[in-house]
N, C-alpha and C positions, 0 to 999 in steps of 0.2 A: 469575474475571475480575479480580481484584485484582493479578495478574499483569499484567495489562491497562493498567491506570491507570498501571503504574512505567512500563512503556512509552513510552505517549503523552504523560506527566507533563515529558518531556525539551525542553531549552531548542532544541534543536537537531529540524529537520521530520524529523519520523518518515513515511514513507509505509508506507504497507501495503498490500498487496495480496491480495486474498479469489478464492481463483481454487480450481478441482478440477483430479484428476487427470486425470479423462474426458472434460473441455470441451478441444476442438483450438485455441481462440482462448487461453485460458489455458495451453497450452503453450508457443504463440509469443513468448509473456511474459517468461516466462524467461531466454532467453538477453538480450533486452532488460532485464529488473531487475539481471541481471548487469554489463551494459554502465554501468547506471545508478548502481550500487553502487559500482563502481569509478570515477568520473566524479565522484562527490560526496565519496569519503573520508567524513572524518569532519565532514564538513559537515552531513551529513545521513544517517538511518538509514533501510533498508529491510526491510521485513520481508514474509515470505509467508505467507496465512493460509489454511491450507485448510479449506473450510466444510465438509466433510463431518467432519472429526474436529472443528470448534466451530461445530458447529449453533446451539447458545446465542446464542456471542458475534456469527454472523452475523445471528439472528434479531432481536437486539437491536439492530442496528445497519443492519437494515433492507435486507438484501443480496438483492437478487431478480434480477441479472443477475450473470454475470459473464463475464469478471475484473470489477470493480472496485476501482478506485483510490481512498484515501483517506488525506489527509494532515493529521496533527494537531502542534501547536507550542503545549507548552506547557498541554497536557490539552483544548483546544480544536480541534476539527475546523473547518478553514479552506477542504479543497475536497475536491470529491469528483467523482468519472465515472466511469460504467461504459462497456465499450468496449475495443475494440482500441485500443493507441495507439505511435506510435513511442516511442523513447530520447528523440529529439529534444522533444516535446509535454512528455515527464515530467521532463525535466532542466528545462525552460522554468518549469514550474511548484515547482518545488524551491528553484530558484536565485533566485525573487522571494522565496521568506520565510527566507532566508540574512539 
């Protein structure tokens, strides 16, 4: 998990998203984080975390739905939802802590 901290540690909003391969709403995701990845540049970084290979780090962080989405700036978790969500919802929430 120290891998972890260099992550979120960054001046620029990291979002992450905690999703499996087996959930159909967490595949819809995707092509969406993509959309989103490209949209922010290096404004902002995305990352995908599958809970089934970091049981740990979802356990710790208190993941009981997913996907969920969670954005940290600067080592500090700023917001979080689980849920489906469009491009649109997740670029909205990015673009306020730019």
């Amino acid at each position: 998990m120290s891998k972890f901290g260099e992550i979120i540690d960054l001046e620029i909003p990291v979002l992450l998203n905690f999703f499996t391969e087996w959930d159909e709403n967490c595949k819809l995701v995707h092509p969406i984080l993509k959309d989103v990845a490209a949209a922010m540049g290096d404004k902002a970084k995305v990352i995908k975390i599958d809970v089934d290979k970091n049981q740990e780090l979802a356990e710790a962080l208190r993941i009981k739905s997913l996907p969920t989405f969670v954005i940290y700036k600067s080592g500090e978790m700023i917001w979080r939802q689980s849920g489906f969500m469009e491009a649109s919802e997740i670029l909205l929430k990015l673009k306020a802590e730019c």
